[in-house]
C-alpha positions as CSV (number, residue, x, y, z in Angstrom):
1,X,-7.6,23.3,-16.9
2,X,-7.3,27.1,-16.0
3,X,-4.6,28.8,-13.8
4,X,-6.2,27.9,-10.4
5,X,-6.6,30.0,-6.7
6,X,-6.2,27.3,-4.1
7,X,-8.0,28.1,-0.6
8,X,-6.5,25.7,2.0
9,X,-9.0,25.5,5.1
10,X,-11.9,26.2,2.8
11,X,-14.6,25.5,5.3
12,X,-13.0,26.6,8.3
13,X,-13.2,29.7,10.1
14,X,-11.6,32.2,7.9
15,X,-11.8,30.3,4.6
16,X,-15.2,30.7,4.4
17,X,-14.8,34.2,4.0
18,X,-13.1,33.5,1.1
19,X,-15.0,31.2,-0.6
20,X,-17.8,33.7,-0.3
21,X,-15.9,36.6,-1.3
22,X,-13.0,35.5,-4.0
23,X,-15.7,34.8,-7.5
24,X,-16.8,38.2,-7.2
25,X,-13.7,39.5,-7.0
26,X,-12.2,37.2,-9.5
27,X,-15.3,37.9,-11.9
28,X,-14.0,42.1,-12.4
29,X,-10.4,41.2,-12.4
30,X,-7.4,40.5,-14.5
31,X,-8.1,36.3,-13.0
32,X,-11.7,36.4,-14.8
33,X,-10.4,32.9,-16.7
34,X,-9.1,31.5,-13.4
35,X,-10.5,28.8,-11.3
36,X,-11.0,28.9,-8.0
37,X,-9.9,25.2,-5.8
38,X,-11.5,24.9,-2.8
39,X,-9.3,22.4,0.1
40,X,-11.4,20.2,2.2
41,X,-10.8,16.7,4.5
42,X,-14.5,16.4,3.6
43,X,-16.4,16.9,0.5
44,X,-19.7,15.9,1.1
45,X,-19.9,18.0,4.7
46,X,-23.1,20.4,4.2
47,X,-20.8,23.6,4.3
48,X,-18.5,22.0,1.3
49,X,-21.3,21.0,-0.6
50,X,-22.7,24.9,-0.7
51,X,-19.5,26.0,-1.8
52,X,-19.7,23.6,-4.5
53,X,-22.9,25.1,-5.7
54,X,-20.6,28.8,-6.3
55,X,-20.1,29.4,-9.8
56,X,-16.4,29.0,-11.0
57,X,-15.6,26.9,-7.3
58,X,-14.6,23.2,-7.4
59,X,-13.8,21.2,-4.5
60,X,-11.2,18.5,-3.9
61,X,-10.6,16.3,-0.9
62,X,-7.5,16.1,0.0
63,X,-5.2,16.3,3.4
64,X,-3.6,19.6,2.5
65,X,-0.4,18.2,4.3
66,X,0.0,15.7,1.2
67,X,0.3,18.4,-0.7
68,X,3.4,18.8,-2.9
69,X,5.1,20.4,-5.7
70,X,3.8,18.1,-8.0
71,X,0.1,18.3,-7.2
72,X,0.3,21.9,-7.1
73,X,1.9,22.2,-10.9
74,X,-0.4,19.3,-12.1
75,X,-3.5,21.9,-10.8
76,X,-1.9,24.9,-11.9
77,X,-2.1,26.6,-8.7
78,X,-0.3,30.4,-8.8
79,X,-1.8,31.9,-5.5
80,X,-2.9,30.4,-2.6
81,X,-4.7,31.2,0.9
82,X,-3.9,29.1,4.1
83,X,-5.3,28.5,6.9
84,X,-3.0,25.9,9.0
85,X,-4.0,24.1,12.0
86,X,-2.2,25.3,15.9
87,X,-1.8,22.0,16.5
88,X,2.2,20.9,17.8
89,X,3.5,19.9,13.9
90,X,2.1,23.2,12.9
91,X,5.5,24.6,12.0
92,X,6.9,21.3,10.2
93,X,3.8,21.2,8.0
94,X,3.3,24.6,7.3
95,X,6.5,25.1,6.3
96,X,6.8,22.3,4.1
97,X,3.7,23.0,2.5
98,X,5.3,26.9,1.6
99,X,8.7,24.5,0.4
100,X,6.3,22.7,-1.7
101,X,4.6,26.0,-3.1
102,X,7.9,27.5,-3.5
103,X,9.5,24.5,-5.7
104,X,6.4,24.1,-7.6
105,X,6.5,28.3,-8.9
106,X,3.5,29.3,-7.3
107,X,3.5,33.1,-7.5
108,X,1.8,34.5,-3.7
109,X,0.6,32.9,-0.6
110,X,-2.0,34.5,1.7
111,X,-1.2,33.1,5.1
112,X,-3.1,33.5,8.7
113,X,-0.9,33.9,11.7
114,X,-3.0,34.6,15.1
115,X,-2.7,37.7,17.4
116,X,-0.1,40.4,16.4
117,X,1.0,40.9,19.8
118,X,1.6,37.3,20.5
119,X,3.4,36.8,17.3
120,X,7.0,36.7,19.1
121,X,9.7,34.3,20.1
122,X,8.9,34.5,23.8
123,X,5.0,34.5,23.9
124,X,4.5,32.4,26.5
125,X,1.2,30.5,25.0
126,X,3.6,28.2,22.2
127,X,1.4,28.1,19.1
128,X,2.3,32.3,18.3
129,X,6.1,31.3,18.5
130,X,5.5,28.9,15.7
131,X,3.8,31.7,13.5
132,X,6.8,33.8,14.3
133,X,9.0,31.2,12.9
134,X,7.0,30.3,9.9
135,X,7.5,34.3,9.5
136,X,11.0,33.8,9.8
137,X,11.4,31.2,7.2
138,X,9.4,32.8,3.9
139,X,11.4,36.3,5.2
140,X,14.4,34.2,4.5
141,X,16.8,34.3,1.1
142,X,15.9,31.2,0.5
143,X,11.9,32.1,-0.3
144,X,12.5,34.9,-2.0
145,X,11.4,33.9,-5.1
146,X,7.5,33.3,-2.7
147,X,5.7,36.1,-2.4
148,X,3.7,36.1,0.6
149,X,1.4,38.2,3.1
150,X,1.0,37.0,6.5
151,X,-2.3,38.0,8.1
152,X,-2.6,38.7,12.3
153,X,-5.7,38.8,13.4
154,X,-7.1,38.9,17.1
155,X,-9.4,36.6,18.6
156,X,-12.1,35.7,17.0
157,X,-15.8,36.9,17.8
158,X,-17.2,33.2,17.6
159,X,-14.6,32.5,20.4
160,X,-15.5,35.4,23.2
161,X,-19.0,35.9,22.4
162,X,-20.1,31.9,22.3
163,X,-20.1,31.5,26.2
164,X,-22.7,34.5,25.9
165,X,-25.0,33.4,23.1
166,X,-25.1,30.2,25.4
167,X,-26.5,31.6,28.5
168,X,-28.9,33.8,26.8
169,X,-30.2,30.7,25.1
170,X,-30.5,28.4,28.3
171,X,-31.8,31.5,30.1
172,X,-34.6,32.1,27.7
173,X,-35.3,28.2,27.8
174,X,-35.2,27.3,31.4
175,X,-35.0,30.8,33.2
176,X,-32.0,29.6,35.0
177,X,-28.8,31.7,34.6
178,X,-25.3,29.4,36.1
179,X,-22.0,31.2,35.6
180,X,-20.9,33.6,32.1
181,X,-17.7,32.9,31.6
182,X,-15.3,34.7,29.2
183,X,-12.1,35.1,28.4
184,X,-11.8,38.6,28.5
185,X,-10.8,40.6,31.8
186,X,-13.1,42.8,33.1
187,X,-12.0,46.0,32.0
188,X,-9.1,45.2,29.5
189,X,-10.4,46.2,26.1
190,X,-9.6,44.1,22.9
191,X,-11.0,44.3,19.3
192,X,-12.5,41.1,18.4
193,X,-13.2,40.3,14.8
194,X,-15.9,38.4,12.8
195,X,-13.5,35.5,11.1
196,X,-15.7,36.0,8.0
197,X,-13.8,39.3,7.6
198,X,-10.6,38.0,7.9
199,X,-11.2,35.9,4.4
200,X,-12.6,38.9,3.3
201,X,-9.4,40.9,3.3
202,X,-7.5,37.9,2.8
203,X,-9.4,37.7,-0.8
204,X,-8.6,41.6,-1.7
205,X,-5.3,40.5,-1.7
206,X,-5.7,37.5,-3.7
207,X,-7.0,39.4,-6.2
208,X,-4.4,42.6,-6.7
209,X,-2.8,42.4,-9.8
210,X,0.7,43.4,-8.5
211,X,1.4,42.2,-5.3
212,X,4.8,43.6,-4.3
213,X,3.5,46.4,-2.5
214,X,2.2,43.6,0.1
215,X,5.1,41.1,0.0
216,X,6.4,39.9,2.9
217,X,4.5,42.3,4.8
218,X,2.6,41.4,8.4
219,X,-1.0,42.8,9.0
220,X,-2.8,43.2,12.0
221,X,-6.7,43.1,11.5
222,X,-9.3,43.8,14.5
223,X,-12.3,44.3,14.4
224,X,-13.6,48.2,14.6
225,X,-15.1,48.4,18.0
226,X,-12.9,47.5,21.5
227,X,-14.8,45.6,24.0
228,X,-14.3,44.6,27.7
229,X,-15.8,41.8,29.9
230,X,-17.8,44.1,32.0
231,X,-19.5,44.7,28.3
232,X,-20.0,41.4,27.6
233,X,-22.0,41.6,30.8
234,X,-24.3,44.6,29.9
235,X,-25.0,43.2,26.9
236,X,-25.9,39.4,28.2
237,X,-28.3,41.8,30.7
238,X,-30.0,43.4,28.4
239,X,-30.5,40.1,26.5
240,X,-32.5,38.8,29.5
241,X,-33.9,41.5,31.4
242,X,-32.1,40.8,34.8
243,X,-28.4,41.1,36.6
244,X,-26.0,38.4,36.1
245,X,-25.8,37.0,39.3
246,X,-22.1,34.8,38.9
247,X,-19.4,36.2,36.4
248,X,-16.0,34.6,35.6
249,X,-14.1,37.0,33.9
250,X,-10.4,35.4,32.4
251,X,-11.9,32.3,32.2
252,X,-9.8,29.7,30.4
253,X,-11.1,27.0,32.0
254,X,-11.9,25.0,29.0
255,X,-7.9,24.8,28.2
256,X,-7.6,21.5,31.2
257,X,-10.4,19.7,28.8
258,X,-7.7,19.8,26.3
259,X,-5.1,19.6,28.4
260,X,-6.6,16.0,29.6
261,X,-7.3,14.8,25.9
262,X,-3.7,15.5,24.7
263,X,-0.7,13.5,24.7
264,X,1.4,13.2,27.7
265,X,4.6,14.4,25.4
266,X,2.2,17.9,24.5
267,X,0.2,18.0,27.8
268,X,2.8,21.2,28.5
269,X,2.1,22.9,25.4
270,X,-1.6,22.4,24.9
271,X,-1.5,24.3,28.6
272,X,0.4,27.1,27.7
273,X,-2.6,28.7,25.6
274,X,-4.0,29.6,29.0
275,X,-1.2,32.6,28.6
276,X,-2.8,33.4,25.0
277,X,-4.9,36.1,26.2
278,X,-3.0,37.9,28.5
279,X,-1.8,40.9,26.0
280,X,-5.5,41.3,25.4
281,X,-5.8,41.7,29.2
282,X,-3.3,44.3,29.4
283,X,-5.3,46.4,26.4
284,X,-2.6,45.5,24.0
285,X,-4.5,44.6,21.0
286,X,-7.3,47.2,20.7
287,X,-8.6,48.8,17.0
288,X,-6.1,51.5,17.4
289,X,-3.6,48.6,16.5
290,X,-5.2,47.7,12.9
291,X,-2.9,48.2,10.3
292,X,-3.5,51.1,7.9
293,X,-3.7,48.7,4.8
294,X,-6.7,46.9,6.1
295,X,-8.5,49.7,6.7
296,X,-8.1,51.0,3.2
297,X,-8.7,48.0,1.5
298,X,-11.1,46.0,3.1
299,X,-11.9,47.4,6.6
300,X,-13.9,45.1,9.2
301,X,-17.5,46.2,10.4
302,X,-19.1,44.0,12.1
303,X,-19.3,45.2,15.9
304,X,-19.1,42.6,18.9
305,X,-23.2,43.7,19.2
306,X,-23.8,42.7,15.3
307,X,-22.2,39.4,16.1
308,X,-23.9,38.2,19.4
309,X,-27.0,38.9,17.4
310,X,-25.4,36.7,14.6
311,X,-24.9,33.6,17.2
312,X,-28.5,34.3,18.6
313,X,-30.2,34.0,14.8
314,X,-31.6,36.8,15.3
């Protein structure tokens, strides 16, 4: 067995990034011997299976919430990427998963966090506060023999842009139109960004040979282009070739789904993200927030326009 790269929440949104990115990287650095571990609840799932196929990858199925010091010596792990869950034990198992990493020696951890300007003891919408306290407990004395980098990133394209790839489709196929929904407000602009580029910085880091200049440091990645819902609309119109006719701009309606799915103990939580996107609303988390760092190591590209044409398959 090599010295080994885990990727927790391989095949979710940002871990696919990197997967995709890290054997490259790997292959013209100092970790050409290493291996590369690749996290999943499901091995034989189509997505896990491709990643399987990537030279110098291996998979194992596993809960990552098992995980413990043990497992993570026995596999030689040294630097990790994680992608928890925003589920209500969020903070409990993230945080003993970085106890676990800690006790076991591994060197660095690449975490993701969500929204920068969420990421704060009072955000309203209670998944941010629980990034802000994982924050809290790797800045601590106690894990400061963990290096770690903690990644913000706004919402994700897939997320805002999904509603509109949708109604293009059904338009195209039945000629009907219904409501386009988003979540953006109308003219409040925010910097969405491609998840994929996310893992893509996230694996830059992976790969530095001394990572000290990035410990315990906080980045804010958007994508480069800001984008409002009255753009959403232009675009969805020039999609079809006619005017929108019913537009629902803020619209979180798909949080009372959840909301009826959930627990009666969490029912008030799983509500709260209806207050997520209000600092996008009030133009808080635009490009001009990116943090220098990402834009010299691995700056995203991929415009809201590039990525409606991605969910289109076009």
């Amino acid at each position: 067995m090599a010295p080994t790269f885990l990727i927790i929440g391989a095949t979710g949104n940002t871990g696919r990034g990197v997967v995709e990115t890290l054997p490259k990287l790997l292959k013209d650095s100092k970790f050409s011997g290493h291996r590369i571990l690749c996290q999943t609840r499901s091995a034989k799932s189509p997505t896990a299976q491709g990643f399987a196929q990537l030279p110098g990858v291996e998979l194992v199925e596993i809960n990552w919430v098992y995980i413990d010091a043990e497992w993570l010596r026995a596999q030689e792990v040294v630097r990790v990427f994680i992608a928890s869950h925003n589920e209500p034990k969020h903070f409990d198992q993230e945080t003993n998963f970085h106890f676990e990493a800690l006790n076991a020696g591994v060197e660095y951890v690449v975490r993701i966090s969500t929204t920068a300007a969420n990421v704060r003891p009072a955000c309203p919408a209670y998944y941010p506060r629980s990034h802000w306290a994982v924050e809290q407990v790797l800045g601590s004395s106690d894990f400061s023999k963990l290096q770690w980098t903690s990644l913000q990133p706004n919402v994700f394209s897939s997320y805002i842009l999904s509603p509109a790839a949708e109604f293009i489709k059904k338009y195209r196929k039945t000629g009907e139109q219904g409501t386009l929904g988003t979540m953006l407000s109308e003219h409040g602009p925010t910097a969405i960004i491609e998840a994929r580029e996310v893992g893509i910085f996230a694996s830059h880091l992976l790969v530095q040979a001394d990572v000290s200049a990035h410990n315990k440091a906080k980045y804010v990645l958007n994508g480069p282009e800001d984008i409002d819902g009255s753009q959403i609309v232009k675009m969805v119109e020039e999609y079809i070739g006619a005017q929108v006719k019913d537009v629902r701009f803020k619209d979180m309606s798909f949080i009372q789904g959840l909301v009826d799915q959930a627990p009666e103990d969490i029912k008030p939580l799983i509500e709260s993200i209806k207050h997520a996107p209000e600092t996008s609303w009030a133009g808080l988390t635009t490009a001009s927030t990116t943090s220098k760092e990402v834009l010299d190591i691995a700056a995203p590209r991929i415009t809201p326009a590039e990525s409606l044409k991605m969910l289109l398959g076009e």
